[in-house]
Structure formats: C-alpha cells, structure tokens
C-alpha positions in Angstrom: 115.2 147.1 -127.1 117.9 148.1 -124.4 115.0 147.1 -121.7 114.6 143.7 -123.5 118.0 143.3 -123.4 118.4 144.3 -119.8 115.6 142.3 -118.6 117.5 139.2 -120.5 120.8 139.6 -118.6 119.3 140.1 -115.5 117.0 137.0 -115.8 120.2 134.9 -117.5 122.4 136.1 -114.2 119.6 134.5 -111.7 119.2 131.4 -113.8 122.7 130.7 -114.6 123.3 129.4 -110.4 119.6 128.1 -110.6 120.8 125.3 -113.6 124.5 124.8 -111.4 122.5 124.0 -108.8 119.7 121.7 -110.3 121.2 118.8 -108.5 119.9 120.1 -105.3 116.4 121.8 -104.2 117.2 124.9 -105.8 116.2 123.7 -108.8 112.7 122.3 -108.3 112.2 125.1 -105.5 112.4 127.7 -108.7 110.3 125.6 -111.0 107.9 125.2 -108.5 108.1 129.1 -108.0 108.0 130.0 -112.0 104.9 127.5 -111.9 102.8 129.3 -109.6 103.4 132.8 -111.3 102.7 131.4 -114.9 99.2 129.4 -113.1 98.6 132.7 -111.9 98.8 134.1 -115.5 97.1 132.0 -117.4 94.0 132.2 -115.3 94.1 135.3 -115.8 94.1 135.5 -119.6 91.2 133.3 -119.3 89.4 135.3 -117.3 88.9 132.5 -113.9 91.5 134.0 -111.8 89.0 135.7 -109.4 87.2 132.4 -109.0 89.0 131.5 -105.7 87.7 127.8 -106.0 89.3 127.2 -109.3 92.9 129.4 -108.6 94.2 127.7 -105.1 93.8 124.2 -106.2 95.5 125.3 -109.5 98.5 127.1 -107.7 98.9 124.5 -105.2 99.2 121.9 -108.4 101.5 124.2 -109.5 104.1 124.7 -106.8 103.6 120.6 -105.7 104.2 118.9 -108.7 107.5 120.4 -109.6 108.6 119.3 -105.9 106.9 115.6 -106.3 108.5 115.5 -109.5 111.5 115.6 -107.9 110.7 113.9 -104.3 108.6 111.4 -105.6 107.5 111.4 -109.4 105.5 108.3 -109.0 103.0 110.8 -106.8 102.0 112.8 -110.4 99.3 110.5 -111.4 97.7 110.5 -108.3 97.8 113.9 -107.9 96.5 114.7 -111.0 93.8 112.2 -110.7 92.6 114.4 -107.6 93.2 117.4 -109.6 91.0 116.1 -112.1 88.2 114.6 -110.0 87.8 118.2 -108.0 87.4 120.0 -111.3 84.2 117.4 -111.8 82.8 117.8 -108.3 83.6 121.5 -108.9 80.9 121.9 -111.4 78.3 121.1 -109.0 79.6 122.2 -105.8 79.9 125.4 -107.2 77.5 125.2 -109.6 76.1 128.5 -109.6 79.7 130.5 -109.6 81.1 128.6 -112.3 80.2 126.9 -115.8 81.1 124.3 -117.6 83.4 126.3 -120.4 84.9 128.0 -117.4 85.9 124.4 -115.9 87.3 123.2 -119.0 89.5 126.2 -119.7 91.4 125.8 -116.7 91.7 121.8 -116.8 93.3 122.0 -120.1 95.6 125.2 -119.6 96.3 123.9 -115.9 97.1 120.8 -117.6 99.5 122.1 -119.9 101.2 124.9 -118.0 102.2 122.4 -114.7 102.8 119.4 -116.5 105.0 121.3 -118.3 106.9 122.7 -115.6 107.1 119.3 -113.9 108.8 118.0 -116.6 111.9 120.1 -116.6 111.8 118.7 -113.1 111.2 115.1 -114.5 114.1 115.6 -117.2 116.6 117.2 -115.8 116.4 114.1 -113.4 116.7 111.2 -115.9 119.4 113.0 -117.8 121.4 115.5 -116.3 123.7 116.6 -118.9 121.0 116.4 -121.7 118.3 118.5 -120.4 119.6 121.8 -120.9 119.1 120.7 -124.6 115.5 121.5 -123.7 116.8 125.6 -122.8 119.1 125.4 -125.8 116.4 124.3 -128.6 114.1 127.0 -127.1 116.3 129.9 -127.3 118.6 129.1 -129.9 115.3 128.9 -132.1 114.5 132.2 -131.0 117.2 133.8 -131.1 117.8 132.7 -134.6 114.6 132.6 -135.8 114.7 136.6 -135.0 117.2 137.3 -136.5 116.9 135.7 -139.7 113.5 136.7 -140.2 114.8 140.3 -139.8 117.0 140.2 -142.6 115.6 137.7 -144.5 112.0 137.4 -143.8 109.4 138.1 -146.8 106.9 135.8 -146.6 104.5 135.2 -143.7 104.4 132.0 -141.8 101.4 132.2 -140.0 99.9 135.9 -140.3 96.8 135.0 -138.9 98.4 133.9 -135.4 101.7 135.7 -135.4 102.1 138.1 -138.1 105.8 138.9 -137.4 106.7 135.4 -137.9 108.4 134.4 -141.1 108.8 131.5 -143.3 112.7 132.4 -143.2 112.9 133.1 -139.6 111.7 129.6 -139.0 114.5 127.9 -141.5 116.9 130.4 -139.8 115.8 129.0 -135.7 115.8 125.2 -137.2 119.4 125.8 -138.6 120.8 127.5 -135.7 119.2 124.6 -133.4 121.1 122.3 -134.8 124.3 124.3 -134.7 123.3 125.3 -131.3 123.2 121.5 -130.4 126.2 120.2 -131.6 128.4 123.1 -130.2 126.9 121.6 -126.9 127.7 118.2 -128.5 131.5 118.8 -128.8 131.6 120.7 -125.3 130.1 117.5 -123.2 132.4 115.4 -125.7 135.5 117.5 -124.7 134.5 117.8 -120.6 132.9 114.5 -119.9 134.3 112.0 -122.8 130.7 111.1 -123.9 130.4 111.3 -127.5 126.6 111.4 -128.6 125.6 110.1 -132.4 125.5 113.7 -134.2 122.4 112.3 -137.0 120.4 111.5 -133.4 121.5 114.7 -132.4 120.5 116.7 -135.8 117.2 114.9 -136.2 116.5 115.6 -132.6 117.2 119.5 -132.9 115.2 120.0 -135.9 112.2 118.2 -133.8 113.0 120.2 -131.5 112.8 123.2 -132.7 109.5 122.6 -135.0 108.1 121.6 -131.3 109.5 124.9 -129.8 107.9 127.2 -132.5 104.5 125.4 -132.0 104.2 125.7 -128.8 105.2 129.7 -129.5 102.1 129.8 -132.1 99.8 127.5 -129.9 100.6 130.4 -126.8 100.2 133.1 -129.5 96.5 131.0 -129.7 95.5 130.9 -126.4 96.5 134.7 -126.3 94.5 135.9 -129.3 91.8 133.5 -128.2 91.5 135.7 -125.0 92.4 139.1 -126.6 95.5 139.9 -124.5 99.0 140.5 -125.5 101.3 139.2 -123.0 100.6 136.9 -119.8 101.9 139.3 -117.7 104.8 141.9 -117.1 107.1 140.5 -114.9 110.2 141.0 -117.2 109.6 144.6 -118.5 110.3 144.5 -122.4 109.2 140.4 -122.2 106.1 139.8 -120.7 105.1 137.4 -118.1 106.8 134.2 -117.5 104.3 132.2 -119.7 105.5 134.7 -122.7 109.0 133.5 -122.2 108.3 129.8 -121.3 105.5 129.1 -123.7 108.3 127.4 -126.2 110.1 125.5 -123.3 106.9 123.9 -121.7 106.1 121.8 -124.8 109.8 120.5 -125.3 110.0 119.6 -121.7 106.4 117.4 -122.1 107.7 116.1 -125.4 111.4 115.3 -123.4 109.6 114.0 -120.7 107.1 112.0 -123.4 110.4 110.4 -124.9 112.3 109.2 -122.1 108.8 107.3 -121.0 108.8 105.5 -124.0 112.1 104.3 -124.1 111.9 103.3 -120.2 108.9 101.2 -121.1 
C-alpha cells in the first residue's frame, strides 16, 4: 500500500504541470509519449511485440496521432486509413512470419489503445475547461468505487472477470462521480462565471462512470484473455500505463464520440 501510494503522488506531481500546460506542446508531447509505452504493452500481452513489422508501425501510430491530433486532426483518417491498409498488405508480405489472428489482435488493440490517446488530445482541444471531466470520472470512480466496496462490498459484480469488484463498489464510484462533478461544477462556476445545467451534468457523470468501469472490466478481458496480470510495471504498486489508463481511454473515445455528434 505505501508503494501504491507513493507511486500515485509521484505520478500526480509530474501530471499536475503536464494538464497546466495542455495549452501548449507539452501536452500532446506526453500523450504522445504515454501512447508509445502503453503500444509497447499491449503488444506485449498479446504476444506480437517481437514481430518488428507489426511493433514500429504501431508505435509510430502511437506517438503521431496524439501530435496530428493536435497539429492537424483532420490528418487522423488518413493516417488510419494507411494504418489499416499496411495491416492488409502485411498479411502477405509477411506471410510466413505472421497470421491472420496475429494481425487482427493488434488492429483492434492498436485501434483502441491510440485512438484513445488521441482523443484526450482531440478533447482537451474542443473544450478546455471540460476535459478534465474525462480524469475526474475515471478516478473519482476508482477511488470510490474502492473504497466503498471495502466496507460495503458483499456481492460480486463480475467474479468471472474481476473478482474484487463489487456490486457496492460500483454504486459507491457512480455516486462519488457525480459528487466528484459537480464540486468541479461550482469551482468553474465560481472562477470563470460559466454555470453548466447540473441534470446534464449528473446524467453525464453516471455515463461516465458506467463507461469508466467498462472499460476497466473490458482491460481486465484483454488481460485474462492473455493470462497476464498487469501491462507492465512502470509505476511499482500500479502496473503499466495501460493498467492505470485502461478506464480513461474509453471516456476520452466516448468524449471525443460526443462532441462529433453535436458538431455534425
């Protein structure tokens, strides 16, 4: 426990001037960065990392669209198309090196894990005050979550995935979401004058933190899919950076998913 805790204030400290600076390069610069090392995981649990011809072209997705995303998001598509159509000529290219189960492995994690990334990118660009609500829904769920199913938690919410995860830990992360949003609610109210519509803001936090906790089962998936128990162990105590992203990725897709919608 003390090196969790440890790990969490040293990793907090660095990120802290990383999100004061998202205005500038920084922040896409340490996206980009935290992209790379979680491509670099995820390959690994699924066991194509040592396939050179499938890990550069995934890391170099990784480290450029967090940077397009910023310098030019219209570039995404594109690059993804490419992405896409080397993963196709991949299969016969290297057709005696790889498979076909192998391919589509890394096109769907690879699919997941940078899009994701980009879209903190993506979001933090089309609202700048709202997308730490994407951090906030992830760790306030959490944090809650943790804490509630320690004292609380009797019955099983999904055993067969996560078998520490409770029915009240989950009521617990949804309820201190939502008190977790509209503290940040009143604090935007009281330093900036904008005053959001706090039923939006509810509704939004519960969403928010059913889509947190299922992207924290869906990771718990791919893991026991793969028979590992952590993505890595960059933060002693955490894991790898997948383990503590693997709830933020989906709420930034689903952020990023939203604000399309209402631009179209």
């Amino acid at each position: 426990m003390t090196k969790r805790i440890v790990t969490a204030i040293v990793a907090l400290a660095l990120f802290v001037p990383v999100l004061y600076f998202s205005g500038t390069w920084v922040y896409p610069a340490a996206v980009a960065l935290l992209s790379v090392v979680a491509v670099y995981e995820m390959l690994g649990c699924i066991g194509v990392r040592a396939s050179l011809f499938l890990f550069f072209p995934s890391a170099l997705l990784a480290a450029a669209a967090p940077l397009l995303s910023r310098a030019c998001p219209a570039a995404l598509y594109p690059l993804y198309l490419v992405y896409g159509l080397y993963l196709l000529f991949a299969s016969v290219l290297f057709y005696h090196k790889t498979d076909f189960a192998a391919l589509s492995k890394t096109a769907f994690t690879m699919l997941f894990v940078t899009f994701g990334f980009a879209s903190l990118v993506l979001v933090r660009d089309a609202e700048p005050l709202r997308y730490l609500l994407i951090f906030i829904a992830a760790w306030s769920t959490d944090t809650f979550a943790l804490f509630a199913g320690k004292f609380f938690g009797r019955r099983k919410l999904c055993e067969h995935i996560s078998p520490k995860k409770t029915v009240a830990g989950a009521v617990g992360g949804v309820i201190g979401c939502v008190a977790a949003f509209a503290v940040y609610a009143l604090a935007v109210d009281m330093l900036y004058g904008i005053r959001d519509n706090y039923l939006l803001l509810a509704l939004l936090a519960v969403c928010g933190s059913a889509v947190s906790m299922l992207g924290d089962l869906a990771a718990s998936v791919i893991k026991r899919a793969f028979g590992v128990k952590d993505y890595g162990n960059i933060f002693p105590g955490h894991g790898g950076v997948l383990d503590r992203f693997d709830s933020i990725l989906p709420l930034g897709i689903t952020a990023a998913a939203l604000l399309a919608v209402t631009v179209l």
